[in-house]
Every structure is written in C-alpha cells, then in structure tokens.
C-alpha positions in Angstrom: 0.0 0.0 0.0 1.6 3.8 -1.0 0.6 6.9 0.7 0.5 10.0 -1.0 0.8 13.5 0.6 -1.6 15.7 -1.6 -0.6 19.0 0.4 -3.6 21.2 0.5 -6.4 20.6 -2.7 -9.7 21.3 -3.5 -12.4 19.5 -3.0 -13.9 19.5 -6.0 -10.0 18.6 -7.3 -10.1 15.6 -4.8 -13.8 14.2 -5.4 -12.4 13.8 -8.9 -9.0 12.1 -8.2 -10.7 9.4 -5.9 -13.5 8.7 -8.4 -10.4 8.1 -11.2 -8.4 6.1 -8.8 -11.2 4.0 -7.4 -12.2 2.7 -11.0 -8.4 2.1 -11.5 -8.9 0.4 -7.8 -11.9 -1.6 -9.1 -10.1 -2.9 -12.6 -6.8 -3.8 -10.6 -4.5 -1.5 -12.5 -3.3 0.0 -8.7 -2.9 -1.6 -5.5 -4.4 0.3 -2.6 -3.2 3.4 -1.6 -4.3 6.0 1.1 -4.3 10.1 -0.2 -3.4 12.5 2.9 -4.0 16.0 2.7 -5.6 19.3 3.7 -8.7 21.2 2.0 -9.4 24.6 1.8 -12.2 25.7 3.5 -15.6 23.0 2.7 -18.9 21.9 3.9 -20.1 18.8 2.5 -23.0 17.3 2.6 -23.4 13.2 2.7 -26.4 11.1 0.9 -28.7 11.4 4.3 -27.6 15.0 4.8 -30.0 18.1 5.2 -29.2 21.4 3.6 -31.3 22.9 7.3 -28.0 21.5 9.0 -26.3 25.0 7.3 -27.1 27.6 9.8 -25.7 30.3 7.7 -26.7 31.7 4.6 -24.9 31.0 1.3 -24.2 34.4 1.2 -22.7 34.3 4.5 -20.6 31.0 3.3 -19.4 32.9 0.0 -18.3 36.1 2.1 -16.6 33.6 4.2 -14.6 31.6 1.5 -16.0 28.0 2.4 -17.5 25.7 -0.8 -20.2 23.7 -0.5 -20.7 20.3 -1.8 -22.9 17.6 -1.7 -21.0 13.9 -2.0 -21.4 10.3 -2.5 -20.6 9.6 0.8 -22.6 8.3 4.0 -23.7 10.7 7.0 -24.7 14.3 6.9 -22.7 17.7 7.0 -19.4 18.2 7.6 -16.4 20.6 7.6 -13.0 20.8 6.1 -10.3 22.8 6.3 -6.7 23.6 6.7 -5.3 22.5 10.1 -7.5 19.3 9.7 -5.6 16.0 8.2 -8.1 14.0 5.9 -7.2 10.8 4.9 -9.2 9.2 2.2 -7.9 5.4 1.7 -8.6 3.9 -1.8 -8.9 0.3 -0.8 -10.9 -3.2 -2.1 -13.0 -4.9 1.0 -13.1 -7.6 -1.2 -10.2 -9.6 0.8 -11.5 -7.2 3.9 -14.4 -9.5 4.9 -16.8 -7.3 2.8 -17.4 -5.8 6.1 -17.8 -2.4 6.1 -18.8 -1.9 9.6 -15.2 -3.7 10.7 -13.8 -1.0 8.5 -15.3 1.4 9.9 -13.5 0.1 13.5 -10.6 -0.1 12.1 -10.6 3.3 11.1 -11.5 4.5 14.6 -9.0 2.5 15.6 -6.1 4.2 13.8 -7.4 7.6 14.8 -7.5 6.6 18.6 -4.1 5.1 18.4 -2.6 8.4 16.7 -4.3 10.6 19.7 -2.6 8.7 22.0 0.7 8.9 20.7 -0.1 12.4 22.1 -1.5 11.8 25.3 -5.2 12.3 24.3 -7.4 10.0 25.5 -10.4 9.2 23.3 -12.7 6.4 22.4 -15.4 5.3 19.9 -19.2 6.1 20.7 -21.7 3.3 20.0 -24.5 5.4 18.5 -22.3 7.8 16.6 -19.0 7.1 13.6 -15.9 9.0 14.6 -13.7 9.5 17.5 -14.5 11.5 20.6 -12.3 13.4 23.6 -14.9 14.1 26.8 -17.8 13.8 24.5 -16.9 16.3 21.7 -15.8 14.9 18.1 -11.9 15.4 17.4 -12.5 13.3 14.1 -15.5 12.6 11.3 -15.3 9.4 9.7 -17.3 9.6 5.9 -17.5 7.2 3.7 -18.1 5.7 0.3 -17.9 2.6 -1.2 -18.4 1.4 -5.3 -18.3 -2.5 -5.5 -16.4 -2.9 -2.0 -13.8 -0.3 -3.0 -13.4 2.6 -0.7 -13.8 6.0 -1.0 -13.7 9.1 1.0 -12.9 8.3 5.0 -11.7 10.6 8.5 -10.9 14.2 9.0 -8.8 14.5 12.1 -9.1 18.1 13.8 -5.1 19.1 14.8 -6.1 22.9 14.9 -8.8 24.1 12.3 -10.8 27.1 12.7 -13.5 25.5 15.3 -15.6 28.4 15.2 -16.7 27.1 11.2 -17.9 24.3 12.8 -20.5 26.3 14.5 -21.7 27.3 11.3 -23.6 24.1 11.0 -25.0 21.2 13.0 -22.3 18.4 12.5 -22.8 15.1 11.2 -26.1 16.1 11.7 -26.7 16.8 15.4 -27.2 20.0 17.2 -26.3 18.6 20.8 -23.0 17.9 19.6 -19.6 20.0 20.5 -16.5 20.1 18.2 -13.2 20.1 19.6 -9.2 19.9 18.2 -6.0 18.1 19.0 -4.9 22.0 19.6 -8.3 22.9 21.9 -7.7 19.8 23.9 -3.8 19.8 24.4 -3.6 24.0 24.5 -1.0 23.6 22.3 -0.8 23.4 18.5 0.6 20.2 17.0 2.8 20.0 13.3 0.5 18.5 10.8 3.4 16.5 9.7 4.5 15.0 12.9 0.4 14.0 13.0 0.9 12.5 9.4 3.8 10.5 10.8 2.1 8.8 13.4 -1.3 7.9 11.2 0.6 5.8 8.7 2.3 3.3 11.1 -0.5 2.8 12.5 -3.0 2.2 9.7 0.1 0.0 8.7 -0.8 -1.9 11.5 -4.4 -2.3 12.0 -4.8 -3.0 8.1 -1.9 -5.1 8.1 -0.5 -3.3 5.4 3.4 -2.6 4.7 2.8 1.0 3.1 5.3 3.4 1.4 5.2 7.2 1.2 5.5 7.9 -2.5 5.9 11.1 -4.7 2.5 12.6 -5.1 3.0 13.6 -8.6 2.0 9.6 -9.2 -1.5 10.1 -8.1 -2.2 13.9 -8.8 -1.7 13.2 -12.9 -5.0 12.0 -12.4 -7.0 15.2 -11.0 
C-alpha cells in the first residue's frame, strides 16, 4: 500500500482524483493506496444529509470563502479545512471480509491510536461514527464505497478554525460539541508530525506494509 501526501487541494480537485483512482482500484490496475492532505475551506453534505444542517446563509458561506458540496458519501454535513488532516484510503473490501462496519472500527482504531501517541485519550461512541475526547468529536469518519472499493474516510481536527464548525450542526446533530488536538492539548501540533504517526498505525491495523510515495504519481490523475 503507498501513501501519498496531496498537500492542501480542493475538493472538487479531490472528489475527482478518488472517483479516477477508485475505478483504477476496481479494474486492478493500482494496489491500494491512502491520499493525505488538507482542503481549503468546505462543507459537504453526505447522501442522508440536510441542507437545514447550514445555519448560515450561502451568502454568508461565499463572504466567508468556504465551498459547499454535496457527495457520494454516508452521513450528513461536515467541515473541512486547513489544520484538519483528511485521509481518504482507496482500498478493495473484497479480501476485507466485505465488512464495512469492521472498516469502519478499524478506522476509529487508527485515529484513537494516533491521539494517543499524544496523550489524548479518546474512544469510539456506540450510537455515533468518529472519534471523541470528553464527548466532543476530534474526528468525522465519511465514507463511500463502489463495488467494495473505498472512497472518502476521516478528518482529524489538529487545529482548524473550530468556530466554522459552529456554522452548522455536525454530522447532523445539534447537541453535539467540536473540539481539536490544539483545543484539547492548549498547544498546537505540526500536521506533519500528525501524518507521521497515522501511517504506522493504519500500517498496523490494516496489516499493510505502506510506502510514502511522490505525489506527482496520483495527482496526474485530477
């Protein structure tokens, strides 16, 4: 498996690059890969999303720089934005178990694994995808999946701009608090050293050997 750091892109940019590379997935031309990176400001909205989860106007989003998009992907609205590291793996389920709620563990498990690496404490919640500290969401988990190849997957908060976040109800739910690797340590964290502790361990819960490649490999494809 090769991981490829994207940088910062745009969404629209990315929604493109993972439909390309998920056919290419699908007709086993690549192997799987995970893309890291950063997005400009975004809201997007999932298949059971709700545009009433926006609180603010679309001519308060335009004044504000953030795109809006709706997506192919499970669960409501959600933000992106620099200081968040998304990570969107582009791997087949097929030898997986076909299991996509074991995938979706998984995934939880590499986030919770990576907070601890810097002493933050969080856990899964039973009724809700994602990764939580004291009951507020460090990190969104969104996904897709075409003929049990993956698309999309987690935003991990490291030290966004939370007060976006309060620009709409996340994931969906109004009773729900946002918070940041940065808002919970009171100290801001190097996206790269972040990036450095996901892959080893999505190495090891996916059982996966995985090299960091040249982006240029992947980003032809945008």
């Amino acid at each position: 498996m090769n991981a490829y750091n994207l940088g910062l892109l745009e969404y629209g940019d990315c929604c493109r690059l993972q439909w390309k590379l998920n056919r290419l997935r699908l007709d086993g031309e690549i192997e799987d890969l995970l893309l890291l990176l950063e997005h400009p400001p975004t809201f997007t909205i999932g298949k059971s999303g709700n545009l009433n989860n926006i609180l603010v106007s679309i001519d308060r989003l335009r004044r504000e720089g953030i795109s809006l998009f709706t997506v192919q992907r499970g669960g409501d609205v959600t933000y992106h934005g620099p200081g968040q590291l998304v990570v969107y793996p582009i791997i087949s389920l097929r030898q997986r178990g076909k299991d996509v709620h074991s995938y979706v563990y998984d995934l939880e498990e590499v986030l919770i694994r990576t907070l601890s690496d810097f002493c933050i404490n969080a856990c899964r919640d039973k009724g809700h995808a994602g990764v939580w500290v004291n009951k507020k969401k460090v990190a969104s988990i969104g996904l897709g999946v075409r003929r049990w190849i993956t698309m999309h997957g987690f935003g991990l908060n490291i030290d966004p701009d939370l007060e976006r976040f309060s620009f709409i109800n996340p994931c969906g739910y109004s009773d729900r608090e946002t918070t940041s690797m940065s808002e919970i340590l009171g100290f801001n964290i190097p996206m790269e050293e972040v990036k450095r502790q996901v892959i080893p361990h999505f190495s090891s819960v996916f059982d996966a050997d995985i090299k960091t490649e040249d982006a240029l490999e992947v980003s032809k494809y945008i």
